[in-house]
C-alpha positions in Angstrom: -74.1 -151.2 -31.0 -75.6 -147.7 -31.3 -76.1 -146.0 -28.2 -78.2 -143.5 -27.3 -79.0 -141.2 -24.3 -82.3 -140.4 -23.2 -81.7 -137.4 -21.7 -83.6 -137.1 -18.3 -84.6 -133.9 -16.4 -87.7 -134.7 -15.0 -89.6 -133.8 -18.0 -90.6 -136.7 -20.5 -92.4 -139.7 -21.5 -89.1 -141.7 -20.8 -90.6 -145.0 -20.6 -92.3 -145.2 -23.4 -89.2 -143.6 -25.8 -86.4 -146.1 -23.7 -88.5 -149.0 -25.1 -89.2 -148.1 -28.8 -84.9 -147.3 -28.5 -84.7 -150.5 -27.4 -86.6 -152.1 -29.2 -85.1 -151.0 -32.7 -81.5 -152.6 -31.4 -80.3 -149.1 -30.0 -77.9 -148.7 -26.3 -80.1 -146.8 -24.8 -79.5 -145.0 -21.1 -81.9 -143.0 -19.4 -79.6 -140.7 -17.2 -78.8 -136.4 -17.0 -75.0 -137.2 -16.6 -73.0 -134.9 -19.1 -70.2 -137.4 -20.2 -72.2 -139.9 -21.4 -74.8 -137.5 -22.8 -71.5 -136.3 -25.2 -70.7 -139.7 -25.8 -73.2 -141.2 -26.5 -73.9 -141.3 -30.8 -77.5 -139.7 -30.7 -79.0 -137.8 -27.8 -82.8 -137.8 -27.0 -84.5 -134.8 -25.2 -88.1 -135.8 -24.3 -90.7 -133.0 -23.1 -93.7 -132.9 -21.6 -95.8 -129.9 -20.1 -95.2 -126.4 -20.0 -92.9 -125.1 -22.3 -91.5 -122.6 -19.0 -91.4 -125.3 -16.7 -89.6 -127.8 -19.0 -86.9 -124.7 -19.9 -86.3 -124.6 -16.5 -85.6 -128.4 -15.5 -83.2 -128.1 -18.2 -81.4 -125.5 -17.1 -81.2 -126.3 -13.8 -79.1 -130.1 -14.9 -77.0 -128.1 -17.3 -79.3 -129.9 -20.6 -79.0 -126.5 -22.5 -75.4 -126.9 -22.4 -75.1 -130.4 -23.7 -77.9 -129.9 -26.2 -75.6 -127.0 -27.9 -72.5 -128.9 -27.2 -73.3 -131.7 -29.0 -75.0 -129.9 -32.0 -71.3 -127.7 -32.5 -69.6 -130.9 -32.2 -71.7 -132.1 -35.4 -73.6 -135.1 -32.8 -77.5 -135.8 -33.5 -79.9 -134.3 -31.2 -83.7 -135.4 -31.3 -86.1 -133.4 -29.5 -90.0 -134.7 -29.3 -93.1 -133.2 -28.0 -92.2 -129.8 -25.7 -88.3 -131.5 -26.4 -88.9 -129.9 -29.9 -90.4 -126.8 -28.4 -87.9 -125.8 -26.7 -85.0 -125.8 -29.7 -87.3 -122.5 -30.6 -86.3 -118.8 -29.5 -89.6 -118.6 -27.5 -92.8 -120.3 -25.9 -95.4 -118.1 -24.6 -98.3 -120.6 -22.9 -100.7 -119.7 -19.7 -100.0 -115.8 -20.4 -95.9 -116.6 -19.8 -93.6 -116.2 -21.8 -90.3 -118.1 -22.1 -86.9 -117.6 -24.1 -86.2 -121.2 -25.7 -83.0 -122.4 -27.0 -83.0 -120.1 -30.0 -81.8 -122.9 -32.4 -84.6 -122.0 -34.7 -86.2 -119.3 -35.2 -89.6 -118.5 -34.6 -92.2 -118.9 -31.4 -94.5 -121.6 -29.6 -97.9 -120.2 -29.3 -101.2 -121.9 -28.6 -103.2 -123.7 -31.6 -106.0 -122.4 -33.3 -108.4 -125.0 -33.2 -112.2 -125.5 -31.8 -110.9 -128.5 -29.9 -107.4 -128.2 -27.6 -105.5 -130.2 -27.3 -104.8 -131.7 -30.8 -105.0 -135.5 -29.7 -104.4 -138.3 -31.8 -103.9 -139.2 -35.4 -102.8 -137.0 -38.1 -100.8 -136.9 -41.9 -97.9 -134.6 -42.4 -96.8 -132.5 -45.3 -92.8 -133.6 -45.5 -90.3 -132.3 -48.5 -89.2 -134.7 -50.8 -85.7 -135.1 -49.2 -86.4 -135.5 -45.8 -84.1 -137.9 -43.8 -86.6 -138.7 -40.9 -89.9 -139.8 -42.8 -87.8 -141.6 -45.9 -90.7 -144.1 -46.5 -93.2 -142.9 -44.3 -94.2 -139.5 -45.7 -97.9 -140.8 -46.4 -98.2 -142.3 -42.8 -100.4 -140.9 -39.2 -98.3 -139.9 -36.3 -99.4 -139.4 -33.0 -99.8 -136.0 -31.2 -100.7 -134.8 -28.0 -100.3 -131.0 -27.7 -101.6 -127.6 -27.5 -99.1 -125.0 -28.4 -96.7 -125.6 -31.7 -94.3 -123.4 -33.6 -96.1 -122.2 -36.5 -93.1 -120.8 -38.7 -89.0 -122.0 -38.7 -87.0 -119.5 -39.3 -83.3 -118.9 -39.1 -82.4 -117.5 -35.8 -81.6 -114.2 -34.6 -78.8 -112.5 -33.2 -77.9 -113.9 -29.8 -77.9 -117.6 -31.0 -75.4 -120.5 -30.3 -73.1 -120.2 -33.0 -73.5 -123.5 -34.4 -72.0 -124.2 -38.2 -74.6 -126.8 -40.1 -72.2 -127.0 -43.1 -73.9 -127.1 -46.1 -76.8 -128.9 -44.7 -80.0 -127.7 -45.9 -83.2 -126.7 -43.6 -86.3 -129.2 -43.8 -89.5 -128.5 -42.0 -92.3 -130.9 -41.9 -96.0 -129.0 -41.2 -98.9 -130.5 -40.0 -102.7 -129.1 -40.1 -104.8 -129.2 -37.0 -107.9 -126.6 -37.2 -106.9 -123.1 -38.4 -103.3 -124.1 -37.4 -100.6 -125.1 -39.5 -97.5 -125.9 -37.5 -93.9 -127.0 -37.6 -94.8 -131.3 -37.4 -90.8 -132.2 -37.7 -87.6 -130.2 -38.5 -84.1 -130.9 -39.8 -80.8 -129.5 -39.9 -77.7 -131.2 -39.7 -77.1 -133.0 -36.4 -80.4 -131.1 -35.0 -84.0 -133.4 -35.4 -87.2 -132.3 -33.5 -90.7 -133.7 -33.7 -93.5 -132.4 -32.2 -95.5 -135.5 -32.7 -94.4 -138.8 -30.4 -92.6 -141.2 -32.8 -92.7 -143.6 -30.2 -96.1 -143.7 -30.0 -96.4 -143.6 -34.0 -96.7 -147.4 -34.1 -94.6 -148.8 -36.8 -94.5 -145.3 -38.8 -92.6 -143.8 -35.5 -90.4 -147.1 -35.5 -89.7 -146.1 -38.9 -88.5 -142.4 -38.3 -86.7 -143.4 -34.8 -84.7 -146.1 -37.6 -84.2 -143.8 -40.2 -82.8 -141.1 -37.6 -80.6 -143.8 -36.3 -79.3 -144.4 -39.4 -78.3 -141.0 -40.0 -75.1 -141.7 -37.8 -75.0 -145.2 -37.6 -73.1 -146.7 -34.8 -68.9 -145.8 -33.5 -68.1 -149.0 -35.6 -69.5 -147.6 -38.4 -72.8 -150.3 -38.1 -76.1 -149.1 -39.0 -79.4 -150.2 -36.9 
């Protein structure tokens, strides 16, 4: 059976991401412990709140480390809501700004919109060869934020060294208001989505499979 670690530091929707796993067949452990979070197949890193605070709890369990361990060891990483945030080289909410991860280039800044935060239902613009929405490119997905990265682009100097291969660069946008922001990327082994596939209904069931079944199971199984 797949399995998959939910990685916690204090700053998620676990619950709710722990059942949708669940529910689509997947292994799935809520814990902060390093060897299984390298062992695991896939690794999940939830988010929500400030992007400052949620850089913090992660340093403070040692997240940043596995997060970039994993990705040069070619092992899926999904990051959702701020957990997709934080993959960028900086956030800058409430007037502070943070240095990210600095696996993709570009900053989190606050949406341009009359209404914050962007809360509920929305389409998103995905290329053709997407992995994650293969099937579900037309669908709604859920968001609940207020800050996005509104470009991707490669990082700069001072980033983990990570070799993608060959793997090419996909970035999903979305349009909320006068902002149009990064909805999903992909690159090798690294997934992010700033919308909450579980809590997508069956189009978040959908990308939560179809991520899955980018590295099927140790026993070569898919979900």
């Amino acid at each position: 059976m797949t399995s998959v670690v939910v990685f916690d530091y204090g700053f998620g929707n676990v619950r709710s991401m722990m059942r949708a796993l669940i529910n689509i067949g997947v292994d799935a452990t809520l814990t902060s412990d390093h060897r299984q979070a390298m062992a695991a197949d896939g690794l999940v890193v939830p988010g929500v709140g400030a992007f400052a605070a949620c850089m913090r709890g992660l340093r403070q369990v040692g997240g940043d480390e596995v997060i970039v361990n994993r990705l040069s060891a070619g092992l899926p990483v999904l990051g959702v809501c701020v957990g997709e945030q934080i993959m960028f080289e900086r956030g800058c909410e409430h007037d502070e700004s943070a240095a990210g991860l600095g696996l993709i280039g570009g900053e989190v800044t606050k949406l341009e919109a009359d209404v914050v935060p962007h809360m509920g239902w929305n389409t998103v613009e995905a290329p053709a060869d997407s992995s994650l929405f293969a099937g579900v490119e037309r669908e709604r997905f859920y968001f609940v934020h207020s800050y996005a990265a509104h470009n991707a682009t490669a990082p700069g100097a001072g980033a983990p060294a990570i070799d993608y291969g060959s793997s090419p660069e996909r970035v999903t946008w979305c349009s909320y208001g006068g902002s149009r922001f990064v909805a999903a990327y992909e690159h090798g082994p690294l997934s992010a989505t700033q919308f909450h596939p579980e809590k997508s209904a069956q189009a978040g069931v959908a990308v939560l499979r179809n991520w899955v079944a980018g590295f099927g199971t140790l026993k070569g199984e898919r979900v």
